[in-house]
C-alpha positions in Angstrom: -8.2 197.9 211.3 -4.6 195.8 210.3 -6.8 192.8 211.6 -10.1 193.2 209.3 -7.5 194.0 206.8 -5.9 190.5 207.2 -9.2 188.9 207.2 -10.2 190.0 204.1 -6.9 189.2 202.3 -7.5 186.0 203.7 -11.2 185.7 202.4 -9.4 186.9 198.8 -6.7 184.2 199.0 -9.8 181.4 199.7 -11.7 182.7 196.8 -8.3 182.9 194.4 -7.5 178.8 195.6 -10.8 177.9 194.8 -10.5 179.4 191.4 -7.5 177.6 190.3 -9.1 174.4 192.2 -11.7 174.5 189.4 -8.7 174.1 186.4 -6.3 171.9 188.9 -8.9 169.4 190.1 -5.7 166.8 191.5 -4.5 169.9 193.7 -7.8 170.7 195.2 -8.3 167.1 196.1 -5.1 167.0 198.0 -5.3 170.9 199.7 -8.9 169.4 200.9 -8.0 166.2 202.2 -4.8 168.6 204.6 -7.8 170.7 205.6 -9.7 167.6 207.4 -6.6 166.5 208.3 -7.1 162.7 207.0 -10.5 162.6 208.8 -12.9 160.9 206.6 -15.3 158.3 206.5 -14.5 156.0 204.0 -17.6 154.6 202.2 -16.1 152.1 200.0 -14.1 149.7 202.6 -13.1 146.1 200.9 -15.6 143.3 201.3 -17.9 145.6 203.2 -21.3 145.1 201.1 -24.9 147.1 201.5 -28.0 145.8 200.4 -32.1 145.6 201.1 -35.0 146.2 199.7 -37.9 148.2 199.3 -41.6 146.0 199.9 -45.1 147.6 199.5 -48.2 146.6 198.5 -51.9 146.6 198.9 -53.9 144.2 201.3 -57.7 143.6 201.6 -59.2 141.6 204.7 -63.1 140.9 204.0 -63.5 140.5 207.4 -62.8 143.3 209.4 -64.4 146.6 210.7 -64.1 149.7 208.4 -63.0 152.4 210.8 -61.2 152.6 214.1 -63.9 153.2 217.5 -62.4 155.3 220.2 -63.2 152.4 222.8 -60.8 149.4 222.4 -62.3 146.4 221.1 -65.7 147.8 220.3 -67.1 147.3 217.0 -63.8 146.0 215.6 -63.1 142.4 214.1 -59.8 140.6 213.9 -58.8 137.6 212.1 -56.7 135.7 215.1 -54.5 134.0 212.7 -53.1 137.0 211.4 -50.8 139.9 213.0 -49.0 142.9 212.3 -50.0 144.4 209.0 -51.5 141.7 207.6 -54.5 142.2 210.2 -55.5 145.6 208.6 -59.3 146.0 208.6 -60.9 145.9 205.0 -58.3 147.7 202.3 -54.9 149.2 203.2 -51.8 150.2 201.1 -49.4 148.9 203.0 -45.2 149.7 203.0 -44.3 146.2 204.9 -40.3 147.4 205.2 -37.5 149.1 204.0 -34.4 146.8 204.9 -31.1 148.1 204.9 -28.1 145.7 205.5 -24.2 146.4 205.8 -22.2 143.1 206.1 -18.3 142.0 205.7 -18.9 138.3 206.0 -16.2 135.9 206.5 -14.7 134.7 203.9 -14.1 130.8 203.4 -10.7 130.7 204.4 -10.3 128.4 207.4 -8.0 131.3 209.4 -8.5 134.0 212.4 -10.7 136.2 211.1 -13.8 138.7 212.0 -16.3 140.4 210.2 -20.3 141.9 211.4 -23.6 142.4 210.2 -26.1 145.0 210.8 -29.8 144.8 209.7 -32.2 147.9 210.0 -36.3 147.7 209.2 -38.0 151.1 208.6 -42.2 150.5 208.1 -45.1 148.8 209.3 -43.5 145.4 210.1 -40.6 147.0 212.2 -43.9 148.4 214.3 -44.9 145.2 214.8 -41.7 143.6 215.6 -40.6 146.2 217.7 -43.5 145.1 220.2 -45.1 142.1 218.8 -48.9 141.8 220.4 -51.9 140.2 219.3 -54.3 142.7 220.9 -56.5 145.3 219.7 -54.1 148.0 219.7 -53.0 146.8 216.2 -56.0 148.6 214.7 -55.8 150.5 211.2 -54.9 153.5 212.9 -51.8 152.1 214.9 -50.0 151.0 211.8 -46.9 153.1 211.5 -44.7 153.0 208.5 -42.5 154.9 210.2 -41.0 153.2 213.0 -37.3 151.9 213.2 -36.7 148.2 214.1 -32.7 146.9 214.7 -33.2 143.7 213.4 -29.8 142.2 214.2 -26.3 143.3 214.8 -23.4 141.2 215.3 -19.8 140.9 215.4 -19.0 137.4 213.6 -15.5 135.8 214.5 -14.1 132.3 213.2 -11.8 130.1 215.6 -9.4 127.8 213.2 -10.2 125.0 215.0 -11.0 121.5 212.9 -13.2 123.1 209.8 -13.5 126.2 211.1 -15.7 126.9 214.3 -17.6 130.1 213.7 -19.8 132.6 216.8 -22.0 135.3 216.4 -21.9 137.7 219.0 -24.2 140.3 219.8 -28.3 140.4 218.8 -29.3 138.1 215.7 -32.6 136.4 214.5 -34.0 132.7 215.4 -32.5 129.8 214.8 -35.9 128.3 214.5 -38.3 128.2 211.7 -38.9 128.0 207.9 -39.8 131.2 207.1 -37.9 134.2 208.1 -39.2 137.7 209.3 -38.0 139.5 205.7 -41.3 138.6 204.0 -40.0 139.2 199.7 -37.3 136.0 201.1 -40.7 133.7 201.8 -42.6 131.5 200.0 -45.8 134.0 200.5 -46.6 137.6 201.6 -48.5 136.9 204.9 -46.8 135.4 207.5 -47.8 131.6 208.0 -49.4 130.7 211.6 -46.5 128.7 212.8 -44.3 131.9 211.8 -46.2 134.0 214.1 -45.8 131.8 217.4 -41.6 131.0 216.8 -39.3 133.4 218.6 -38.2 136.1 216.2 -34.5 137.2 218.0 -31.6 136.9 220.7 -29.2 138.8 222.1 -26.1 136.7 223.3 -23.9 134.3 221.4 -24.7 131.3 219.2 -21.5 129.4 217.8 -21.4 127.2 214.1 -19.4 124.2 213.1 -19.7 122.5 209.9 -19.1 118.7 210.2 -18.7 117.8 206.4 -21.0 119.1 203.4 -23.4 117.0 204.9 -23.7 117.6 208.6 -23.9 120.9 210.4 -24.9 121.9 213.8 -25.2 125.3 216.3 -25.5 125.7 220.3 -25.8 129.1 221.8 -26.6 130.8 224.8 -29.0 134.0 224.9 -31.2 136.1 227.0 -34.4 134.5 225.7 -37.1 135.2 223.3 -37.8 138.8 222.3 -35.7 140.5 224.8 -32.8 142.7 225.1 -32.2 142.2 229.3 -30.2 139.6 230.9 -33.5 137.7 231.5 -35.9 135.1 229.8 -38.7 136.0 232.2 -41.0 139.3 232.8 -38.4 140.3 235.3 -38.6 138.1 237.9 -35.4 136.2 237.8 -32.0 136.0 235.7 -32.5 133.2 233.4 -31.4 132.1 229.9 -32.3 130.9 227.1 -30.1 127.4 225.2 -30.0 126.9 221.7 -29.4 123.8 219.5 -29.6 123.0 215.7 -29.1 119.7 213.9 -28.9 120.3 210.1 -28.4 117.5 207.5 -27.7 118.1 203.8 -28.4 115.4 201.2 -25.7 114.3 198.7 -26.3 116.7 196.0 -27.6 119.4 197.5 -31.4 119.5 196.7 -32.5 118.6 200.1 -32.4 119.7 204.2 -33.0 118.9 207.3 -33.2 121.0 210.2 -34.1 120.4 213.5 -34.1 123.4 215.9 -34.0 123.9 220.5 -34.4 126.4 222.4 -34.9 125.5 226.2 -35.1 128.3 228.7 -34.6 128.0 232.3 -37.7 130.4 233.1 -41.2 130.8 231.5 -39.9 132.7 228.6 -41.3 135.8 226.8 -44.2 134.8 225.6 -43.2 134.0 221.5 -46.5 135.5 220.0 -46.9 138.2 222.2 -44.1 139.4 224.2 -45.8 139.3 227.2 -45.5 136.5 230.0 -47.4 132.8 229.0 -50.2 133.9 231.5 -50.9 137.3 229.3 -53.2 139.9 231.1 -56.7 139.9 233.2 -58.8 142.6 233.4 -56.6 144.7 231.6 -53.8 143.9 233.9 -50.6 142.1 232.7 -49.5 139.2 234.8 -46.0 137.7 234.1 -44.7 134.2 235.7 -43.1 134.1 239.3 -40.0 133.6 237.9 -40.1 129.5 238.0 -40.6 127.0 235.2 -39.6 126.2 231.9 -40.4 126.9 228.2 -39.3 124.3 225.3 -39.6 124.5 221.9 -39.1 121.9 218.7 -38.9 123.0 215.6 -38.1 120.5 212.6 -38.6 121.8 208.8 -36.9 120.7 205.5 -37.1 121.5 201.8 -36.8 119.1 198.7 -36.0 119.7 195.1 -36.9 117.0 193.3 -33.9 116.2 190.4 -36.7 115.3 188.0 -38.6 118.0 187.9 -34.8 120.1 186.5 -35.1 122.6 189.8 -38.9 124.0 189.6 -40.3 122.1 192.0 -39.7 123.0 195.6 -41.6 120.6 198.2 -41.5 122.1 202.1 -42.6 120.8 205.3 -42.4 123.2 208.4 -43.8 121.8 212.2 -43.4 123.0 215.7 -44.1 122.1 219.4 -43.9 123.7 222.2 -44.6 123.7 226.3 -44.5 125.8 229.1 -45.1 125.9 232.9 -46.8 128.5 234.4 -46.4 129.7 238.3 -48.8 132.2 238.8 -51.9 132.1 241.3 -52.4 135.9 240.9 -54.8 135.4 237.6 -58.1 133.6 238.0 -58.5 130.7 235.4 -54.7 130.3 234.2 -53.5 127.6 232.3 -51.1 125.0 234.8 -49.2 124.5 231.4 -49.3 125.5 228.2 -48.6 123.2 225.1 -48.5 124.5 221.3 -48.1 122.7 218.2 -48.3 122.6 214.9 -47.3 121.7 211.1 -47.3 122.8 207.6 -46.6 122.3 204.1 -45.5 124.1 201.1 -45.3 123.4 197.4 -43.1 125.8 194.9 -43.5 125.4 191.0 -41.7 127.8 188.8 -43.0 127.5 185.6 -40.3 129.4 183.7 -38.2 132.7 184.0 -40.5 135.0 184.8 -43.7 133.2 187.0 -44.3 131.0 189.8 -47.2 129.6 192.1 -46.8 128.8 195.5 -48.9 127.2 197.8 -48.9 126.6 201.7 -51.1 124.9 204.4 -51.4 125.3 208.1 -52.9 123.9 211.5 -52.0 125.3 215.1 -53.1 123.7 217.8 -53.1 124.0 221.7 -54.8 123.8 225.3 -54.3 127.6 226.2 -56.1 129.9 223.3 -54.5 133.1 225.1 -51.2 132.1 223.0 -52.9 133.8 220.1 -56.2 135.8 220.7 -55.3 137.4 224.1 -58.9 136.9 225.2 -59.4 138.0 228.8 -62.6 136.2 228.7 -60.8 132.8 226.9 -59.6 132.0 230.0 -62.6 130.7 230.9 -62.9 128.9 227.9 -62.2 125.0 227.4 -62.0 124.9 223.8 -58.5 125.0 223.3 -56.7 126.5 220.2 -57.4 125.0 217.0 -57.0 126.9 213.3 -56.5 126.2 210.1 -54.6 128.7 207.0 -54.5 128.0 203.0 -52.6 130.5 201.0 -51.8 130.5 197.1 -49.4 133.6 196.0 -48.4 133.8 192.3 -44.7 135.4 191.6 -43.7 137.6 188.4 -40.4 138.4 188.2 -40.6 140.5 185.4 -37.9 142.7 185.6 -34.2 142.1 186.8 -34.6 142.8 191.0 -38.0 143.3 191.0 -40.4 141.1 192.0 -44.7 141.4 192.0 -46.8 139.4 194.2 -50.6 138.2 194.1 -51.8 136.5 196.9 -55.3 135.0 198.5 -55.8 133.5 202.2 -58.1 131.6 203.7 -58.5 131.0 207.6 -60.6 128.9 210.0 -61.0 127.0 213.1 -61.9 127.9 216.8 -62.4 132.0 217.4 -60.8 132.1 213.9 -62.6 135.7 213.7 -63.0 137.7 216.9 -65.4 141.0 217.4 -64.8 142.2 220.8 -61.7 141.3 222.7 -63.9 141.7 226.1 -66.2 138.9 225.3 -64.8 135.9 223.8 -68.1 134.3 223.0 -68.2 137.3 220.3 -66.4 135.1 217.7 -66.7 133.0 215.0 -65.1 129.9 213.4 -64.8 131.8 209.7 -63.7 131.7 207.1 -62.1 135.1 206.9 -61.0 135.9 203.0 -58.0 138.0 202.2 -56.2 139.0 199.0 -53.4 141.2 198.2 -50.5 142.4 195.9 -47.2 143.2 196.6 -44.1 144.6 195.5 -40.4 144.5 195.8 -37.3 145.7 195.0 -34.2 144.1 195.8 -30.4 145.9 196.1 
């Protein structure tokens, strides 16, 4: 009895503290930070920054099937040149991503220092980059705007050595490439063809040094393409992956170059379709034996002519790549695959509030598994060839929010495919596509 009597003299005393607490707002603030004892999360930490974005639209392929057969590749029709959700058949309201980032970068102090970066994707493009495959099972009803994707997460530490010698340590996005994965940061919506065959991230360490204002360079070493483990192959061996960049700056600021390696010491994760180079037969995958190579070019660059009073942006984006293969276990596989490509891109923004941007595209190749993933292509001698035009109009009407209208064009060799069992069920095109898009920035 003495103890329920206690307790409720207790309960009284809470409810009499919380009434003055209501009139004595200071003195509730400190009696609540005793009762968690100082353990808090604080949410407003110095020169820790959040930001994103919020990207939806609507897309419309002409070509494509209407509805989703039971039996893979039956009935269905994909535009090869396209992936993720930009290969959704007919019309489909898309959410491309929600991006969250939290950053404390350095700062430009030449001293000891450390800071990191984390980037998270929610929506249908964190599907696709979570396991990024050109086959059939990226019908309409596999899209998933629900899926989590860790897009990068670093610790980033400076060295006060010369200028300032920076590393990244940890998982972050590829050195190579003009356009990046976050799609409102790109010239266009759709994601261009020599986007969808460059690596998209690393896990390791990748180290910076800035020369001059002119001269700028990177070398890192990572796991490879696409993957998390401590190899660059389908599991048959420990390699690595090397980077390099080269970046030169003009005087004045209104032009780039950049010229991008990667090298790995075994046939790497295949870059359009994380699977091994030699991709699958009969259904079955079949990775490389562990031996070989993969190498990869990139050069791009970007110029803003001074005449034109910064609204003309001129872009150039081109790639080549190679890779052995070692595997006698699949009937018809390339002895070495070879990829390569260019582009160009033209930016004109006409005042405040509109712009018009174009881009053009060829990929080429000997080995047309690197894109379509046709079982039957291997026996097919007509190599990879296709061809991309897009023209997307920009309205930035209001502050942080940008509206997108866009229309694609692709061709070329098995541009359009109708059954991924037979690759004689293809066409060369064209294949039509318009869409609109909107984005919020934070």
């Amino acid at each position: 009895m003495i103890k329920n009597i206690a307790a409720l003299l207790g309960v009284l005393a809470a409810v009499a503290s919380l009434s003055i607490a209501d009139s004595a707002p200071e003195a509730s603030a400190q009696d609540t930070k005793k009762m968690v004892q100082n353990k808090f999360v604080e949410t407003a930490q110095k020169g820790i920054k959040l930001s994103g974005y919020i990207d939806s639209g609507y897309s419309y392929n002409f070509t494509g099937a209407a509805s989703d057969p039971g039996v893979p590749g039956a009935g269905t029709s994909k535009v090869t040149g396209r992936m993720g959700s930009d290969t959704a058949a007919k019309g489909d309201f898309n959410l491309y991503a929600v991006k969250i980032a939290l950053e404390k970068a350095l700062t430009s102090e030449n001293k000891a220092q450390a800071g990191f970066r984390t980037d998270v994707m929610i929506g249908e493009d964190a599907n696709y980059l979570i396991n990024r495959s050109t086959d059939y099972n990226t019908r309409n009803g596999e899209q998933n705007s629900n899926a989590l994707f860790l897009e990068q997460a670093y610790v980033e530490i400076r060295a006060p050595v010369g200028n300032g010698w920076d590393f990244k340590v940890g998982k972050f996005v590829s050195i190579l490439g003009y356009e990046v994965i976050e799609r409102p940061a790109n010239m266009n919506t759709t994601y261009g063809l020599l986007w969808q065959q460059m690596p998209l991230y690393y896990t390791g360490v990748l180290s910076s040094y800035k020369f001059d204002e002119y001269l700028d360079a990177k070398l890192g070493v990572v796991n490879g393409s696409q993957t998390d483990n401590n190899t660059s192959t389908s599991g048959k061996g420990d390699g690595c992956a090397v980077l390099a960049a080269l970046n030169v700056t003009a005087p004045g600021g209104n032009a780039n170059w950049s010229n991008n390696f990667q090298y790995s010491s075994n046939n790497d994760i295949n870059t359009s379709n994380s699977l091994g180079l030699s991709s699958t037969s009969n259904g079955v995958e079949n990775f490389s034996s562990g031996t070989g190579y993969t190498f990869i070019y990139n050069s791009w660059g970007n110029w803003a002519p001074k005449f034109a009073n910064d609204k003309l942006l001129l872009a150039f984006n081109s790639l080549l790549g190679t890779s052995s293969t070692n595997n006698n276990d699949q009937v018809g596989t390339q002895a070495g695959s070879t990829w390569y490509g260019a582009g160009a891109y033209a930016k004109y923004q006409f005042n405040d509030w509109f712009s018009l941007c174009s881009r053009g595209e060829y990929l080429g190749g000997n080995n047309p598994q690197k894109i379509d993933g046709f079982v039957g292509s291997i026996y097919d001698n007509r190599g990879l060839s296709l061809w991309e035009y897009t023209l997307t109009a920009g309205f930035n009407v209001i502050d942080n929010l940008l509206i997108r209208a866009e229309y694609r064009l692709d061709w070329g060799n098995r541009s359009v495919s109708t059954n991924e069992f037979n690759s004689s069920a293809t066409s060369s095109g064209p294949a039509h596509y318009a869409g609109a898009e909107v984005v919020y920035s934070f």
